[in-house]
N, C-alpha and C positions, 0 to 999 in steps of 0.2 A: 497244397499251394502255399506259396513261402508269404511272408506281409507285403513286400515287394512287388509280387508279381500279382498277387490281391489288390494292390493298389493301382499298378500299372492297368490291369485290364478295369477296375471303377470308373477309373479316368476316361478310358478307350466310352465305356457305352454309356457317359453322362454327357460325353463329348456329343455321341450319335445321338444323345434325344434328346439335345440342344437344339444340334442340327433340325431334328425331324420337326421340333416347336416351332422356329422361326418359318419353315419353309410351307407350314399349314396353318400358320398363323395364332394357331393355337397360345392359350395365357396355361401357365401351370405355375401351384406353389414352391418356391424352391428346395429341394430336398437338404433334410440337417447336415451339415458340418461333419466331415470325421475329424477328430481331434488331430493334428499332427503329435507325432511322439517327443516325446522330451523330460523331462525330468528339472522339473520348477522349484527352486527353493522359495517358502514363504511365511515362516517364522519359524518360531523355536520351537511349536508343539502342538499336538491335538488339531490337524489340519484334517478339516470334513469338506469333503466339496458338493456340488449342486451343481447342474448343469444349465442352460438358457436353451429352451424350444426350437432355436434355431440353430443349436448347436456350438455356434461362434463364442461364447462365453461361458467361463465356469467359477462360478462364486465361490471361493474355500475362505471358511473361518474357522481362524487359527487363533492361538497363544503364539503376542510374542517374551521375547526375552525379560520386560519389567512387567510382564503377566496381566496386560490388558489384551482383551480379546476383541479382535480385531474382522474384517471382512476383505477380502482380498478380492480385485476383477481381476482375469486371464485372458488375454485371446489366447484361442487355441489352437491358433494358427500361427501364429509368433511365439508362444510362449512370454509374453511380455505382461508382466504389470501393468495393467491400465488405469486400476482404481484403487485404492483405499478408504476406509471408513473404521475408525473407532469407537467399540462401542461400549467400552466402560471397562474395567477390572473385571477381570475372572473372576466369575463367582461360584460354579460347581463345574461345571463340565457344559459345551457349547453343544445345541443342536439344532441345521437348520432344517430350512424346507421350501420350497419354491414355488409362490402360486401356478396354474395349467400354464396360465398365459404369461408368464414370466417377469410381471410385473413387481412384483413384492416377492419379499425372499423374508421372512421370517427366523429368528434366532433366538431361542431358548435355552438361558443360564441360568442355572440357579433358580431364583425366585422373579427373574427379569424374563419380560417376551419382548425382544426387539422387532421393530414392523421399519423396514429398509424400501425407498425405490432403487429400483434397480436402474432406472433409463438414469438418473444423475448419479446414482451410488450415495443418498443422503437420508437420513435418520427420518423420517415421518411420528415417528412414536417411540416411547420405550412407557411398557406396562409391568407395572407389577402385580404378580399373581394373588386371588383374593385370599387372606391368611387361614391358612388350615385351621380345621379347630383342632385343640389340642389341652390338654392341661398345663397350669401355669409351669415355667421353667422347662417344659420341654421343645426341641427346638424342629424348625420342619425339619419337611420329608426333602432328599433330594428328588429334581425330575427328571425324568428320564427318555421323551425323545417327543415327536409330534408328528399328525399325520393328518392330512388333508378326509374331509370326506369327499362322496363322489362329487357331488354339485359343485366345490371351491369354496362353500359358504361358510362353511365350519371346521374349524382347525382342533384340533383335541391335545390333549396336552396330559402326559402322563407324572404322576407323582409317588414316588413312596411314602410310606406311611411317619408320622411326627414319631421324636425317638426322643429318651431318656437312655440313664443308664441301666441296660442290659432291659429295656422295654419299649416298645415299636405300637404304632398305634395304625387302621388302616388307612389302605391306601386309597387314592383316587385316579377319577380321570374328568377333566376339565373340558368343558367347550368354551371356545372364542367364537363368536361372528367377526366374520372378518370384516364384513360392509360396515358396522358400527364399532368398530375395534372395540370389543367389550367382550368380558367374560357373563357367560348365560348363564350355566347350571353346571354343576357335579354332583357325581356318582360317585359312593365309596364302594373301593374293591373290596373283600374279604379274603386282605391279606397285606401281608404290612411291605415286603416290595414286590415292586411291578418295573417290567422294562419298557419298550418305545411300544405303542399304540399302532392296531392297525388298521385300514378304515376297508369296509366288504365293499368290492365294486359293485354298483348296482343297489346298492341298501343304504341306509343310512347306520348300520351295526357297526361297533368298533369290538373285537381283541385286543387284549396286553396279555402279554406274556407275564407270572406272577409266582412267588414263592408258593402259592397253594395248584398251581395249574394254569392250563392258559382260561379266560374271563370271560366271556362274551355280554355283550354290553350291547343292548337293543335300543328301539329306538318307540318309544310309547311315545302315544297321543301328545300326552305332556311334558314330560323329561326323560329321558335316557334312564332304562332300570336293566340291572344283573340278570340275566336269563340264565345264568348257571355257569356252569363250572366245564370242562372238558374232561369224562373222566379219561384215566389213563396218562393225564400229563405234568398230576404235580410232582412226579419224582423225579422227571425231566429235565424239572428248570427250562423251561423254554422261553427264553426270555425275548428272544431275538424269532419276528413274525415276518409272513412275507405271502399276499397274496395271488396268485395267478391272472391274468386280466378280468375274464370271464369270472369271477369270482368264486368258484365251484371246488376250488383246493389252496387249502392254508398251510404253509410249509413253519412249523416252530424247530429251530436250532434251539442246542442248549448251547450257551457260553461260555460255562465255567469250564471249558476244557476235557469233557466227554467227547464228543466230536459226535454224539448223537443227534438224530434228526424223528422228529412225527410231522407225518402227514395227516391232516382232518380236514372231514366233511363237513362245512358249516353248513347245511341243511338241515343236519341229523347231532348236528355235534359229536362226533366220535371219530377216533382215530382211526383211519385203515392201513396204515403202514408207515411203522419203524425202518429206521437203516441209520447205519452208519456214515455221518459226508466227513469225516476224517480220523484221524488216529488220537487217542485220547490225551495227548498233551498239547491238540491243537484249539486253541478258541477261534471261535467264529462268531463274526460278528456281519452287520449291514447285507442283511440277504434279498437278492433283486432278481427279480424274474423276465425273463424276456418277453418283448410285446406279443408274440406268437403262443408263449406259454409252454415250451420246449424246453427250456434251462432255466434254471436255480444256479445263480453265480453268488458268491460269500468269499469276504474278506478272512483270510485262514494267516493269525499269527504262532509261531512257536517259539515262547519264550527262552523254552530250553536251548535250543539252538540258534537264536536269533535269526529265525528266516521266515519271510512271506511271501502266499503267492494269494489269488485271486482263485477258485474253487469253481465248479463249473461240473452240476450234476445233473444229468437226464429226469426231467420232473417226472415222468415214467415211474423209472423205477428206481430212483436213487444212483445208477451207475456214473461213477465220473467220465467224465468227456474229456478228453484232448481239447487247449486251448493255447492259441499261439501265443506266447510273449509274455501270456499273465502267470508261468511259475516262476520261481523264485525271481521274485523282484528287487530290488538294490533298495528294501529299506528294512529294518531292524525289525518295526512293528507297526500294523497300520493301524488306522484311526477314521478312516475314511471309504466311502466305496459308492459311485453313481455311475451306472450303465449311460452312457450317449444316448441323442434320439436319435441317432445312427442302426442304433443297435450293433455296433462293433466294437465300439471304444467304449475304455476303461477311465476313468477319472479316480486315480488313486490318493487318500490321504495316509501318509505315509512318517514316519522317523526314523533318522539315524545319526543319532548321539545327538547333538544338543540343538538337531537341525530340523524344521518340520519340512515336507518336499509335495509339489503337487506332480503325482506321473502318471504320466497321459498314454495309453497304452494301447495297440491296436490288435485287434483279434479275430 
């Protein structure tokens, strides 16, 4: 079935059970937004985007051109600009996240956690992270991404380890309350980097992906302590994690351009199966799994050839799937990747040359 005619017939049976609400009088919630397609310019670079629960809006934070990192509203039905909000100079690399209920959107740079409303698009907080220990003259760790646990109460925040020359020290991973905007406790990893944090549905457990393997990070009486190590995944690099709903399978990509993929049991912690999700000069990054638990979609750049599509593999058994619209897409390299609450649209952060793009893509 072509997008077109996908859309055409969406239209035909939301029409019909419009119809059928009014006529039984019946109240129902409004089903999300599909994004309309287009291709949004919205700074110079590093453009991540976020979606809104109700699908109408998509938060991207980008670099612009004098290298303040910036927050961008979209309707996604216009493609229009709506909002703006600046939130200081680039300081390492931007990463957001958006509470269930779409009210705060969160942004982690550097050693900054910006805490944004989203209903005005205005600054509520900007926290700085509590300072790593380290010995003197060595300077932090970069961080590396953030991840809601299940309740919304707590935000985790991943770091690498404090560095000198040619010495790294380890790494962590942070909890924030978000009720008291305050950081609680951390956990050091054993291992000096670590990628974006992932939170187990259903548990209060986090993974990070980590130069010695992926981490699992429990969740004791009193603070968050290391339950080990996954064996099987420190030669992986699996840096880039990505849970299923049900919580029952952890999908680790490696990044650095393997195109290798491990599947693990967080029950048992061990891996049951390896594959391939691309060809070895592809990096993969932002891996998101459908509400059903049927697909593993991953942002796939290659630098070699400056081309990217959006990835789409059978959680099964690793087989790629056919997906309309999302191969080669019209940007250089992405930087960005959030599934709709649609579950058809593609919210791409994307680059090409000195442009950063937000492309809204239907599948």
């Amino acid at each position: 079935m072509s997008r077109t005619t996908h859309r055409r017939t969406a239209a035909v049976v939301a029409a019909a059970a419009t119809a059928l609400l009014a006529f039984s009088g019946a109240a129902a919630a409004a089903a999300p937004l599909s994004g309309a397609e287009a291709t949004i310019a919205v700074g110079a670079r590093n453009a991540a985007p976020v979606v809104s629960p109700d699908g109408a809006t998509a938060y991207v934070v980008v670099t612009e051109a004098d290298n303040t990192s910036t927050v961008k509203a979209v309707d996604t039905q216009s493609g229009a600009v709506t909002g703006r909000l600046v939130l200081g100079t680039l300081q390492w690399g931007t990463h957001p996240a958006l509470s269930a209920d779409g009210s705060r959107l969160y942004v982690l740079d550097g050693q900054r956690l910006s805490v944004v409303d989203t209903a005005t698009l205005t600054l509520r907080a900007t926290l700085t992270l509590p300072d790593q220990p380290r010995p003197a003259g060595w300077a932090a760790g970069s961080t590396s991404g953030l991840a809601f646990g299940p309740d919304g109460a707590t935000l985790y925040v991943s770091q690498s380890g404090p560095t000198a020359y040619r010495q790294n020290g380890q790494s962590r991973i942070l909890a924030f309350a978000t009720a008291q905007q305050a950081f609680t406790t951390s956990v050091q990893i054993p291992a000096p980097y670590v990628g974006a944090p992932a939170a187990r549905p259903g548990t209060g457990d986090v993974y990070v992906g980590s130069s010695q393997g992926v981490v699992h990070v429990a969740q004791a009486a009193t603070a968050p302590v290391v339950a080990g190590t996954v064996q099987g995944t420190a030669s992986n690099l699996d840096y880039n994690l990505a849970f299923t709903p049900d919580g029952k399978r952890l999908f680790g990509l490696a990044e650095l351009g393997t195109g290798n993929s491990t599947v693990i049991d967080p029950a048992t912690d061990t891996v049951t199966r390896t594959f391939h999700a691309a060809g070895s000069g592809d990096t993969l990054e932002n891996p998101q799994v459908s509400a059903d638990g049927t697909r593993l979609y991953v942002a796939d750049t290659n630098y070699g050839t400056s081309s990217a599509s959006v990835l789409a593999l059978d959680t099964a058994t690793g087989a790629p799937v056919a997906v309309d619209g999302a191969r080669d897409l019209d940007e250089e390299s992405l930087t960005g990747l959030a599934l709709g609450p649609d579950g058809h649209t593609f919210y791409v952060g994307g680059t090409v040359g000195l442009t950063a793009n937000l492309q809204i893509v239907a599948h």
